[in-house]
LOLONU-595858 format. One record per residue (C-alpha): residue in one letter; x, y, z. Coordinates in nm, 2 decimals. Example, Ala and Ser with C-alpha at 12.3 -4.5 7.8 and 13.67 -1.06 7.14 Angstrom:
% residues 2
  rest       x       y       z
     A    1.23   -0.45    0.78
     S    1.37   -0.11    0.71
END
This chain:
% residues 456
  rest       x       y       z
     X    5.08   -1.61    9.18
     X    5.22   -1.65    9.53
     X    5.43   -1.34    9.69
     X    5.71   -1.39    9.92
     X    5.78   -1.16   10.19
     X    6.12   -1.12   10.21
     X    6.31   -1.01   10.56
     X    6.38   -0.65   10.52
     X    6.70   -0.45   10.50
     X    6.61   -0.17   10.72
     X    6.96    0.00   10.70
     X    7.22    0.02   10.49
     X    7.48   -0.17   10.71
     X    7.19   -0.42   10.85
     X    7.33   -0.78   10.70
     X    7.06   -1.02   10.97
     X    6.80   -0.94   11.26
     X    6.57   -1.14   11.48
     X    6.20   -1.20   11.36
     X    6.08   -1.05   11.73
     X    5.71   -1.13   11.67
     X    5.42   -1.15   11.38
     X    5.16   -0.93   11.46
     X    4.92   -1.13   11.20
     X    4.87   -1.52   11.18
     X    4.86   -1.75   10.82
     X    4.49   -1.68   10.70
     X    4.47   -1.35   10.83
     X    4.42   -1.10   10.50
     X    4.65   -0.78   10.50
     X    4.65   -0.44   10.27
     X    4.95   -0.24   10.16
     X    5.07   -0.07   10.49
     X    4.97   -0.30   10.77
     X    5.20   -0.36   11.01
     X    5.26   -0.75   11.02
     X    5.63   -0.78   11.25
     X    5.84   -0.67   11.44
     X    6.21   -0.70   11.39
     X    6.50   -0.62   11.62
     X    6.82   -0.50   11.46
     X    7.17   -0.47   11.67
     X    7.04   -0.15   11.82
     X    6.66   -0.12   11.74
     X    6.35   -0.29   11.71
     X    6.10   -0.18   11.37
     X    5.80   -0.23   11.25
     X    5.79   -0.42   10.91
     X    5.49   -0.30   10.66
     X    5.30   -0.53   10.40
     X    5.36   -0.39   10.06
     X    5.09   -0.61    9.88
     X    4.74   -0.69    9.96
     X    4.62   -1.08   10.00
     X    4.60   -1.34   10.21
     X    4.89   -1.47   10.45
     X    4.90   -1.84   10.34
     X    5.22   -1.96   10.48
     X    5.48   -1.84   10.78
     X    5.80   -1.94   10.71
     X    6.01   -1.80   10.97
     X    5.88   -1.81   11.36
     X    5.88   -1.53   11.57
     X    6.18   -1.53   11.81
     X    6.38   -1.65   11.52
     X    6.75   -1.46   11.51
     X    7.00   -1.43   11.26
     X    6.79   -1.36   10.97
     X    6.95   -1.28   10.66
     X    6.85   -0.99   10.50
     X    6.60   -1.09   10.13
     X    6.54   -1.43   10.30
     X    6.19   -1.49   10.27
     X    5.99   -1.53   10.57
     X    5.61   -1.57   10.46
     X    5.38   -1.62   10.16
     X    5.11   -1.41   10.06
     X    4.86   -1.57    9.82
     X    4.69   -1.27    9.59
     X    4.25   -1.26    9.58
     X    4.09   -1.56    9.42
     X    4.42   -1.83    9.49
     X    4.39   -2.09    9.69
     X    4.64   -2.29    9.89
     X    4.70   -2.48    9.59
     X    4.88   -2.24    9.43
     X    5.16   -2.30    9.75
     X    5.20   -2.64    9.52
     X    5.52   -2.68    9.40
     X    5.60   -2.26    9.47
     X    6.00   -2.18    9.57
     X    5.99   -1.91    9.83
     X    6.30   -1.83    9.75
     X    6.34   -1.82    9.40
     X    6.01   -1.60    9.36
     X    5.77   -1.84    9.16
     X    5.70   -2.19    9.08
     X    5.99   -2.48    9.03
     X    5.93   -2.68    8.71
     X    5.99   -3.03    8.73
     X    6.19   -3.18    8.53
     X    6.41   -3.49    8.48
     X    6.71   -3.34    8.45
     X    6.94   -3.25    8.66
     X    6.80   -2.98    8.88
     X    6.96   -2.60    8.80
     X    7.06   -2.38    9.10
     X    6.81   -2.12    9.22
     X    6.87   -1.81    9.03
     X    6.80   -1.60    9.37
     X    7.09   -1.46    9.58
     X    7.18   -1.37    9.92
     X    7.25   -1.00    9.99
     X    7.59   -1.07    9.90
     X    7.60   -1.24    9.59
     X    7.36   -0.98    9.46
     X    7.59   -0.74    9.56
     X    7.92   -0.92    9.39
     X    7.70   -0.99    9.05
     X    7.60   -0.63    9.03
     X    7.82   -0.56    8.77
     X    7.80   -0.90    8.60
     X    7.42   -0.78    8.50
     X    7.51   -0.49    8.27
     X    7.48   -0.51    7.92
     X    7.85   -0.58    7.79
     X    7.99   -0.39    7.54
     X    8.22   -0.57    7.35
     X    8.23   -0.93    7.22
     X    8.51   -1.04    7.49
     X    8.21   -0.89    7.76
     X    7.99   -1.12    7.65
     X    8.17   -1.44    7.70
     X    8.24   -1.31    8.05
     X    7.88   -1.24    8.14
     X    7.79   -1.58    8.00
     X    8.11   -1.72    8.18
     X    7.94   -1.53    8.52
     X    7.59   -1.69    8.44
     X    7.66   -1.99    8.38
     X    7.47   -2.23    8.66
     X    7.81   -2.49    8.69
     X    8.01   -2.35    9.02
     X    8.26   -2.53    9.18
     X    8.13   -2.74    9.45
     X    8.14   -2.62    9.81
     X    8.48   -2.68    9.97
     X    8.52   -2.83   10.27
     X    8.77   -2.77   10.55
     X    8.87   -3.09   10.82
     X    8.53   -3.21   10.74
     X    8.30   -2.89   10.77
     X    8.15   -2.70   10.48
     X    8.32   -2.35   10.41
     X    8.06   -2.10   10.36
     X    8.11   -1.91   10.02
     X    7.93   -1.73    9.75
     X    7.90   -1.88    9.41
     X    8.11   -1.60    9.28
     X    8.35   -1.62    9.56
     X    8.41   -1.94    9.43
     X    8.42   -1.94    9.10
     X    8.70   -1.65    9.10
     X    8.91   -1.86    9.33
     X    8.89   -2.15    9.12
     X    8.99   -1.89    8.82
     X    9.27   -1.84    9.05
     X    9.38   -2.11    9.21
     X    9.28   -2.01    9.55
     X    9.24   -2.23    9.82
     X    8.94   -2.11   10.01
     X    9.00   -2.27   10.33
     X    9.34   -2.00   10.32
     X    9.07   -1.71   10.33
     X    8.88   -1.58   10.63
     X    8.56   -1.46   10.51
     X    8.42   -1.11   10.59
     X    8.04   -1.15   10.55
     X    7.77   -1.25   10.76
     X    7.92   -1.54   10.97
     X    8.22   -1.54   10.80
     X    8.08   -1.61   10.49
     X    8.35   -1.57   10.19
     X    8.27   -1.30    9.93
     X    8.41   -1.15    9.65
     X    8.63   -0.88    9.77
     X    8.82   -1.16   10.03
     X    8.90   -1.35    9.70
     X    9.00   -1.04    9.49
     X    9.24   -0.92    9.77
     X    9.39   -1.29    9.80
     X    9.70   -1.39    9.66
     X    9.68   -1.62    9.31
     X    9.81   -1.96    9.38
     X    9.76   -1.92    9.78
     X    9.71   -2.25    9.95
     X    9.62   -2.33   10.37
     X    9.85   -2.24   10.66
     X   10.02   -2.55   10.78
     X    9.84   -2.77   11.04
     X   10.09   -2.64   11.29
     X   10.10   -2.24   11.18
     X    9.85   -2.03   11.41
     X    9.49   -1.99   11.32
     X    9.27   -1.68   11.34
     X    8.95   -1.81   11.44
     X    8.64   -1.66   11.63
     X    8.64   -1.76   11.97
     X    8.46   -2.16   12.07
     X    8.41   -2.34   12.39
     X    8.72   -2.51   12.28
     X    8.96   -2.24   12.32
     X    9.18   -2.12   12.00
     X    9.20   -1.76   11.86
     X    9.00   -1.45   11.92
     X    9.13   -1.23   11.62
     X    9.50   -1.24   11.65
     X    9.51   -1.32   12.06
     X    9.47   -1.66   12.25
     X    9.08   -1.74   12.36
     X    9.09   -1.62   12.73
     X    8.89   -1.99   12.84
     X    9.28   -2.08   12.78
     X    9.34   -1.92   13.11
     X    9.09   -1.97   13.35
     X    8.96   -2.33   13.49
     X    8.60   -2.46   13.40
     X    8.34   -2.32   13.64
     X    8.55   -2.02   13.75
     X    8.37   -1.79   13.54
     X    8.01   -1.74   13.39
     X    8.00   -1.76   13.01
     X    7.75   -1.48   12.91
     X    7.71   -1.52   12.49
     X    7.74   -1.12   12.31
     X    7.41   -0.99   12.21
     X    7.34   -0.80   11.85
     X    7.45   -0.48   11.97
     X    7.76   -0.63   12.17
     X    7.84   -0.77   11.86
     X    7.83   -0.44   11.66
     X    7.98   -0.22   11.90
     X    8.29   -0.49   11.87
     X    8.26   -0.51   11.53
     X    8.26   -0.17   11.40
     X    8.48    0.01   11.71
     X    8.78   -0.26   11.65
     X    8.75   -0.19   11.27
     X    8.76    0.22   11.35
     X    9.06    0.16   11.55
     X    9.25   -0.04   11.31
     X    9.17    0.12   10.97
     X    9.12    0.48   11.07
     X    9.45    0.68   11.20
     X    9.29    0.86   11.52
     X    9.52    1.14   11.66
     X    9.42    1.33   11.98
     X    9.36    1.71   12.07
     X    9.31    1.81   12.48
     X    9.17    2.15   12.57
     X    9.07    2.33   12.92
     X    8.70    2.58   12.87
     X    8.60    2.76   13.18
     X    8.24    2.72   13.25
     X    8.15    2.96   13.53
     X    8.00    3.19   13.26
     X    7.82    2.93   13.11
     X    7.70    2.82   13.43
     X    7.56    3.13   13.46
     X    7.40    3.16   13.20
     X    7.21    2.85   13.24
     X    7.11    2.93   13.55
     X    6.95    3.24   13.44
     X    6.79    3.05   13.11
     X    6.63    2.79   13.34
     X    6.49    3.05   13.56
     X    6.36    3.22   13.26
     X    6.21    2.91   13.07
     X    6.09    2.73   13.42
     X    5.73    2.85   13.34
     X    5.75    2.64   12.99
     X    5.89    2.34   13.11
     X    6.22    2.43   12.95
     X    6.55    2.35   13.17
     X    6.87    2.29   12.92
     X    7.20    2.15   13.08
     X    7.54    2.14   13.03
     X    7.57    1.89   12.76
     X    7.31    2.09   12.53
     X    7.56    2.41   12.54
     X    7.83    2.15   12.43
     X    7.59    2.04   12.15
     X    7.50    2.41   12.03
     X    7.89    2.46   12.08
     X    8.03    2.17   11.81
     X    7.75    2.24   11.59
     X    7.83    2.58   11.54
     X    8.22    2.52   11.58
     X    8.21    2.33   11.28
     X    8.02    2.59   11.11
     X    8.33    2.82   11.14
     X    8.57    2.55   11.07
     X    8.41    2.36   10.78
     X    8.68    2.19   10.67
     X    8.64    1.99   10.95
     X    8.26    1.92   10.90
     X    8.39    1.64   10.65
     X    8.36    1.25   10.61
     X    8.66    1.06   10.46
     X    8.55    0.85   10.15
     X    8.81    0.71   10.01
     X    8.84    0.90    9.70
     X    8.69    1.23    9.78
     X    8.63    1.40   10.15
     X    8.23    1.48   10.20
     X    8.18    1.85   10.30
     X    7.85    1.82   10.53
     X    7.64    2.12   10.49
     X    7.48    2.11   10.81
     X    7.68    1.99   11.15
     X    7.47    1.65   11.27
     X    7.60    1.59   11.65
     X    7.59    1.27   11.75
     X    7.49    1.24   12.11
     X    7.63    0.89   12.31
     X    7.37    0.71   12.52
     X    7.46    0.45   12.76
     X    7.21    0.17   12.72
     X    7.22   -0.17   12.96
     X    7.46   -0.38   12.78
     X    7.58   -0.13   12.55
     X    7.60    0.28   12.37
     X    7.38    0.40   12.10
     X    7.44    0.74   11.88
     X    7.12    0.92   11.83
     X    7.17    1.24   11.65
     X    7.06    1.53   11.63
     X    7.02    1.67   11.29
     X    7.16    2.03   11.19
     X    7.22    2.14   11.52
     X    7.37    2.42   11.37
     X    7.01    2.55   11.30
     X    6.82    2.51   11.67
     X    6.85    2.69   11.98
     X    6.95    2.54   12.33
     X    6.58    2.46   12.43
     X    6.47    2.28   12.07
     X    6.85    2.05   12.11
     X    6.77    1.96   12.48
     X    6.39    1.86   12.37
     X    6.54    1.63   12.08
     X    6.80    1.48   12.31
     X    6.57    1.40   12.58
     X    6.34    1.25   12.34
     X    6.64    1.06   12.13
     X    6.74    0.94   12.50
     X    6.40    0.80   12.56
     X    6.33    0.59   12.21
     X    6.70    0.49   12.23
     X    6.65    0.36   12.58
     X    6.36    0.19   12.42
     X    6.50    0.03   12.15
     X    6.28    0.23   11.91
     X    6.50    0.45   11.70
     X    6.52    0.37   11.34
     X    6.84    0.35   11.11
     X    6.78    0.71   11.05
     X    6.85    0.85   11.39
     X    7.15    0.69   11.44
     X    7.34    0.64   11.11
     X    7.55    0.88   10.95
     X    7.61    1.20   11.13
     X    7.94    1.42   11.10
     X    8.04    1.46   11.46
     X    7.95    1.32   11.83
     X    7.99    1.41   12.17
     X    8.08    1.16   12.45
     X    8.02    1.35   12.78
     X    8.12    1.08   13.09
     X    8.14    1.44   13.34
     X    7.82    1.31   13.52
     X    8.03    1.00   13.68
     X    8.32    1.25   13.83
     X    8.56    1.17   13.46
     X    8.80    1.44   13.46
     X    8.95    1.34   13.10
     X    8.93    1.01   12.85
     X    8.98    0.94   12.50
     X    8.67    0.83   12.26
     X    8.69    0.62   11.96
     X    8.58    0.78   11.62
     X    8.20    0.64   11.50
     X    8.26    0.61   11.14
     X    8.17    0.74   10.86
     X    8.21    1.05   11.11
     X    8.59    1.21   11.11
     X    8.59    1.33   11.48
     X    8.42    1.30   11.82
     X    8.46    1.49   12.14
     X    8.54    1.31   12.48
     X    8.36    1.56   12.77
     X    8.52    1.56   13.09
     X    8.33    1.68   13.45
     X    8.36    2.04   13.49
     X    8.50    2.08   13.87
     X    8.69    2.37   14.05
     X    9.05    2.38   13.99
     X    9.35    2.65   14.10
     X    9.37    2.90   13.77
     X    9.61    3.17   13.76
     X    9.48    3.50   13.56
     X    9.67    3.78   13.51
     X    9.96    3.67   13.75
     X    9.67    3.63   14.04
     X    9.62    3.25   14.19
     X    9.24    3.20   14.20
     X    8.97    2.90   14.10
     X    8.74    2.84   13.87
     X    8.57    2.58   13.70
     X    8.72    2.42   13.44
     X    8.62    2.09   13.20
     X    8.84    1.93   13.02
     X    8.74    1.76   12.62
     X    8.98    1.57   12.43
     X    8.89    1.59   12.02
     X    9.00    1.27   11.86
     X    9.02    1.31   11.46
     X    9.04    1.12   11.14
     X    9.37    1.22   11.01
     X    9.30    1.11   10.69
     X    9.03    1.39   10.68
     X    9.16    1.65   10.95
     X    9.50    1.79   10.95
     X    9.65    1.88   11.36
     X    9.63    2.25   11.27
     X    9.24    2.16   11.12
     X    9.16    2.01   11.47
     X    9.32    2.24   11.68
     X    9.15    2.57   11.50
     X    8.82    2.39   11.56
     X    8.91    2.28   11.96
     X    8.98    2.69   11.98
     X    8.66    2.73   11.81
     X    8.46    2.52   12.05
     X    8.64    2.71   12.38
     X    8.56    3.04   12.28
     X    8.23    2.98   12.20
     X    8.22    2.77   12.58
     X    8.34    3.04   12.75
     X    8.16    3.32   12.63
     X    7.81    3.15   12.55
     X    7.59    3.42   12.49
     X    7.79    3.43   12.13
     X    7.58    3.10   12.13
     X    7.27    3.32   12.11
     X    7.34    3.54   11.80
END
C-alpha cells in the first residue's frame, strides 16, 4: 500500500513552512533515515528524514513551495514489489485508497492540524449513554456547508462549524485565530450564542490589503501615503513571527520594569586577566558571557523567579536556560544556552559563539531556541545606554543590557568615575512579584560587581 509523506511539524508552535528543496527525485529508492528535504521554518531551515523504506513514486508538493501546512502530504512512497498502479485511485490525504461508489461521496476522514486538535477529545471512549450520542453527533460526516462572506469562502474547521450552527453563530462575526485566519474551535467557544455580523458601516478588523482597511485595530498606513511614494516590501516567516508572538506578549502578558546601575571596572579586570590567561587556548570571553554566568546563577539564588506562568500552575525550572538575542538581517533569534547555571565563562562564550553562528545560518533547530526561562538582550555594543525589552514567552523575564561607559560616581562622600552599565529587568507579573524582581536585579549586581564570586 502506498505511504504518504506528510509535511512535518518540527516544533511545537510550527503551524506551515516552505518545502525549500528535495534532495531525492520520484523513482529514486530511500531507507528509514535518509535525508530527502529541506524545510525552512520562520526562523530555521531542517532537514526532513524518510521514516519508511521504498520507492518515491510521486512528488506532490514542489520545492520552493511556502505555506505548507503542517500533516499535508507532500509525496508518495510506494513499498517493495508495488508498482505505479497501486497510485490508482490512492487519496494522499486520507492515507489509502478511495472506493468508488455511487453514492454521494463522504468527506475525507483526515484532518488538518487543527481539526485534529479540536476532535481530540471527541475520540475518547464515552462513558455514559448521553456520551455516546455526542460522539456520534461529533462523527457524523453531515457539516454545515462552508459559509461565505460578500462572496468569498470563510475558512473554518468542520467542528468550528458545526458548534456555531449548534449556536447560532454567524461565522462571518468571528475572526479566526489559525493558520491564515482559519476559524477553530476555541474562536467559536469564546463567541457569543446568537452573535450575528457587524453592520456594513461598523469598522472592520482585517489584516492589512493593497486596498487599504485595518491592520489589527489601526487604519492600513497605504491610507496615507500616495501610490509610488513608498516601496512595498511583503513580511517574511520570521517578520511574521516576531509580529505575531511580540504583539501577543505585549497584550496578554502584564510586563512591569526594574532599572539597576552594576559597576564594571572589577569585572573588566577580571577579564582582562582571564583572556591573558586563556590566550594560549584560544579562550577570550567578553562582557556579555559574565552577564550570562551572572543571570544564570542569580536565578539560582532567587528561584522563585526561575518560573514560567502556566495558567493554572507556575513552572519552577530546575536549571536557569539564558536566552541569548541575536540580530539576524531582517530580524532576532533566541538561541539558548541550556543550564547556564552549570558551565564556566569559557564553556558559555564557546556555546554562544557557536549558537551565533548556526543562528546566523539559519540552522538551529526548534530545540535551541524554544522554551528557555530567561534572556538577555545586550544592545551596549551600538553606544545604548538604557532600553526596555519585551518578554519571549513562555519565559517570565528578560534583561535589557545597556553599554557600560564612564560616568561621575560619588563613594563615600568623594566625586570620582567609574564605569557603570545600566540593565532594565522586565517581568511577568503574573509570575514575579516587584519585591521577586527586585531581590533578583540585587542578585545580578552583586554578583557583576564582584565577579570572582562567579568563580566559586
Amino acid at each position: 500500500m502506498p505511504i504518504p509523506i506528510l509535511m512535518p511539524a518540527l516544533s511545537p508552535t510550527m503551524e506551515e513552512g516552505t518545502l525549500a528543496k528535495w534532495l531525492v527525485k520520484e523513482g529514486d529508492s530511500v531507507a528509514s533515515g535518509d535525508v530527502i528535504a529541506e524545510i525552512e521554518t520562520d526562523k530555521a531551515t531542517m532537514e526532513v528524514e524518510a521514516v519508511d523504506e521504498g520507492t518515491l513514486a510521486k512528488i506532490l508538493i514542489d520545492e520552493g513551495t511556502e505555506g505548507v501546512e503542517i500533516n499535508k502530504p507532500i509525496a508518495v512512497i510506494l513499498e517493495e514489489g508495488e508498482d505505479d498502479s497501486a497510485l490508482e485511485g490512492f487519496d494522499a490525504s486520507g492515507a489509502a485508497p478511495s472506493a468508488p461508489s455511487a453514492q454521494s461521496p463522504v468527506p475525507p476522514t483526515s484532518k488538518s492540524s487543527e481539526d485534529e486538535d479540536e476532535s481530540g477529545a471527541e475520540d475518547e471512549t464515552p462513558t455514559s449513554e448521553s456520551g455516546k450520542n455526542e460522539k456520534a453527533k461529533a462523527s457524523d460526516p453531515a457539516t454545515p456547508p462552508a459559509p461565505e462572506k460578500d462572496g468569498e469562502r470563510i475558512f473554518a474547521s468542520p467542528l468550528a462549524r458545526r458548534i456555531a450552527a449548534d449556536k447560532g453563530i454567524d461565522l462571518s462575526a468571528i475572526e479566526g485565530s489559525g493558520p491564515h485566519g482559519r476559524i477553530i474551535k476555541a474562536d467559536v467557544e469564546s463567541a457569543t450564542p446568537g452573535m450575528k455580523a457587524a453592520k456594513e458601516d461598523a469598522p472592520k478588523k482585517a489584516v492589512a490589503s493593497s486596498r487599504g482597511g485595518m491592520v489589527g485595530s489601526l487604519p492600513d498606513p497605504r491610507l496615507y501615503y500616495e501610490d509610488g511614494s513608498y516601496e512595498e516590501v511583503p513580511l517574511d516567516g520570521m517578520r511574521k513571527s516576531i509580529a505575531k508572538r511580540l504583539t501577543q506578549s505585549k497584550q496578554e502578558i502584564p510586563h512591569y520594569y526594574l532599572t539597576i546601575d552594576c559597576e564594571l571596572d572589577e569585572l573588566l579586570r577580571v577579564r582582562k586577566e582571564l583572556n591573558a590567561r586563556g590566550e594560549k587556548d584560544g579562550i577570550k570571553v567578553s562582557v556579555n558571557d559574565f552577564i550570562i554566568r551572572a543571570s544564570a546563577l542569580a536565578l539560582m539564588k532567587v528561584p522563585d523567579c526561575n518560573v514560567s506562568y502556566a495558567g493554572d500552575a507556575l513552572l519552577k525550572h530546575k536549571h536557569a536556560d539564558i536566552g541569548v538575542a541575536v540580530a539576524l538581517d531582517g530580524g532576532l533569534i533566541t538561541p539558548i544556552v541550556k543550564a547556564a547555571d552549570t558551565k564556566g565563562l569559557a564553556q558559555i562564550s564557546a556555546e554562544v559563539k557557536d549558537l551565533a553562528a548556526r543562528a546566523k545560518d539559519k540552522k538551529l533547530k526548534p530545540s535551541d531556541y524554544e522554551g528557555g526561562s530567561f534572556s538577555v538582550s545586550n544592545l551596549g555594543m551600538f553606544g545604548i545606554k538604557n532600553f526596555t525589552a519585551v518578554i519571549n514567552p513562555p519565559q517570565s523575564a528578560i534583561m535589557a543590557v545597556g553599554a557600560g561607559e564612564e560616568r561621575p560616581v560619588v563613594k563615600n562622600g568623594t566625586l570620582g568615575s567609574a564605569t557603570m552599565m545600566t540593565v532594565t529587568l522586565s517581568c511577568d507579573h503574573r509570575a514575579i512579584d516587584g519585591a521577586l524582581g527586585a531581590q533578583l536585579l540585587q542578585a545580578f549586581k552583586i554578583l557583576i560587581e564582584d565577579p570572582l564570586t562567579m568563580l566559586l
